[in-house]
N, C-alpha and C positions, 0 to 999 in steps of 0.2 A: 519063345515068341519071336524071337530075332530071325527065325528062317521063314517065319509069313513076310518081313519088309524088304524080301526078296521075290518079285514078280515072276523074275524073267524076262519082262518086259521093258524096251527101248523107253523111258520116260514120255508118257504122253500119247502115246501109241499103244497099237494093238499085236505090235511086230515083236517077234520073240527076239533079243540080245543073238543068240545063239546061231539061230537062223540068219542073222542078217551080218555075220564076222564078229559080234560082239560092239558092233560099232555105236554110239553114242552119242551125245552131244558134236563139238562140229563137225567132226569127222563123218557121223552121220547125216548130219543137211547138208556137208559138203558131196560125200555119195550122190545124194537126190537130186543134187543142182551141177553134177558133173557135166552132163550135155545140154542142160538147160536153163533159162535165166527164171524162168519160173513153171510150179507146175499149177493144175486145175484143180480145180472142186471133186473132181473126180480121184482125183491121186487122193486128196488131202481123206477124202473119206475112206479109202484105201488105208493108209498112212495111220490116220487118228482114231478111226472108229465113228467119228461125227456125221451124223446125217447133214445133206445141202441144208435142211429149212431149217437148222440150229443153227449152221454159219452163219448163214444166211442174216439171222435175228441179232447174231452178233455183230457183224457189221453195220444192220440198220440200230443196233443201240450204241453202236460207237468203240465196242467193245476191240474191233477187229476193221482194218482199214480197208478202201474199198480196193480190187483189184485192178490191175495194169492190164489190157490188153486179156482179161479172163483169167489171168494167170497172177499165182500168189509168190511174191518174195521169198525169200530165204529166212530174214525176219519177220515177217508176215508169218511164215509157216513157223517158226519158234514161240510166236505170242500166241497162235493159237494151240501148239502142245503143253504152253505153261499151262493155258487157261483148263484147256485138258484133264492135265493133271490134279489141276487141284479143285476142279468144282462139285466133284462129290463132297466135298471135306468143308469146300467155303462156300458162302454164299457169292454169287455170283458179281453182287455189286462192292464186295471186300474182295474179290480178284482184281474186280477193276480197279479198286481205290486203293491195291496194292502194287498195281502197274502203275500208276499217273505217280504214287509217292516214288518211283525208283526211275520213270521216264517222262512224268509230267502229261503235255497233250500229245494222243496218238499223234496229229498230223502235225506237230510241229520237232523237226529233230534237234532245233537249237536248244531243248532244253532236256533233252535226252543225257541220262549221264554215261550210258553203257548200250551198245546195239542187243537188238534183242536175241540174236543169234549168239551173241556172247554170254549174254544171261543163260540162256540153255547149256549152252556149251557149260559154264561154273556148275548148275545145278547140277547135269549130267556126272559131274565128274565127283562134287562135292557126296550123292546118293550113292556113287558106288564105291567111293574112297569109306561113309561109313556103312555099307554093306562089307566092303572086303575086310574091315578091322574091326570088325563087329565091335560100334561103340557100343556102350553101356551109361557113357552120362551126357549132359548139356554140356560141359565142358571139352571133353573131347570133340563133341562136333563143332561146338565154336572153335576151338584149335583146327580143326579140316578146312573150315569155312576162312580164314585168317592165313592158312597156308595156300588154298587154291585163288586165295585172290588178291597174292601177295604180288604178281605182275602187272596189277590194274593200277594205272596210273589215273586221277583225280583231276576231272576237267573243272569242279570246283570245289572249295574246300568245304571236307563234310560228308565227298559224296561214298568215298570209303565206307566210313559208316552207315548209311542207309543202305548201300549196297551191300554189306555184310550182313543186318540185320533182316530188309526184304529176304534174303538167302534162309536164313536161319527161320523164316515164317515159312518160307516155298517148301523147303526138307520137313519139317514138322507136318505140316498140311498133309505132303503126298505119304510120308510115313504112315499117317494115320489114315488115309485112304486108300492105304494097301491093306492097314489090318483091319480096318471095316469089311473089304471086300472079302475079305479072310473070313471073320466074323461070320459075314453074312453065306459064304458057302457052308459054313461048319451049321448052322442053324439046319440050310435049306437039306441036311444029313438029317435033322432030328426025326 
């Protein structure tokens, strides 16, 4: 089973790892925002796989903030790959009530404990830290999870932990919406 929680895919995206240098997490939105400060609705659906009228519904639910000049942040484009990632697997309003627990109100950053770009970046790193060591238990990935977010310093006290924990829901989530999609090819064979 362990070689289904392996996509190939750049988390949250429809971009193959392999095709795009292997690159990931920042290194990744750092690529895409090399020439520019933000890209459009058009990249993003490039990028994600998301059609405009789904963005679109996310921003007018609140879910996704509204654009600068047409064009999406660098964290903007990270919370919408979280969201990505894990909405086969969650419902849509436990994505969100798993973002406000780790950054509170979209528009306000003073109670943000971590940018959203750097959440990706962990998730990114923490998914293929347990792909390449193919864990086998809960424990091991709380040990990935506790070593990848061992340079995150604590703007309040606490926020380590919620931050380790949202992590350990994000990895589970999209684990298991690799093996659903898994699942669900092996089916559409019968």
């Amino acid at each position: 089973m362990k070689l289904w929680l392996d996509n190939g895919l750049i988390p949250g995206t429809v971009l193959k790892k392999e095709e795009k240098g292997n690159l990931t997490g920042m290194a990744f939105l750092d690529n895409i925002y090399y020439v520019s400060s933000g890209v459009m609705l058009t990249q993003i659906r490039d990028i994600s796989g998301i059609d405009g009228s789904t963005l679109q519904n996310w921003v007018k639910r609140g879910w996704v903030s509204n654009t600068v000049n047409k064009k999406y942040s660098k964290d903007q484009l990270a919370r919408i790959l979280i969201i990505n990632m894990l909405r086969n697997c969650m419902l849509l309003e436990r994505v969100d009530r798993l973002l406000h627990y780790i950054n509170g109100e979209l528009d306000d950053v003073r109670d943000d404990i971590i940018p959203e770009s750097r959440l990706y970046d962990y998730i990114c790193t923490i998914y293929d830290r347990y792909i390449e060591e193919e864990c086998e238990c809960e424990a091991q990935l709380d040990a990935i999870i506790c070593e990848t977010t061992a340079d995150y310093t604590e703007p309040v006290t606490g926020a380590r932990q919620r931050l380790n924990s949202a992590l350990k829901i994000i990895i589970i989530a999209y684990l298991a919406t690799i093996a659903g999609n898994k699942a669900n090819e092996l089916f559409l064979e019968l």
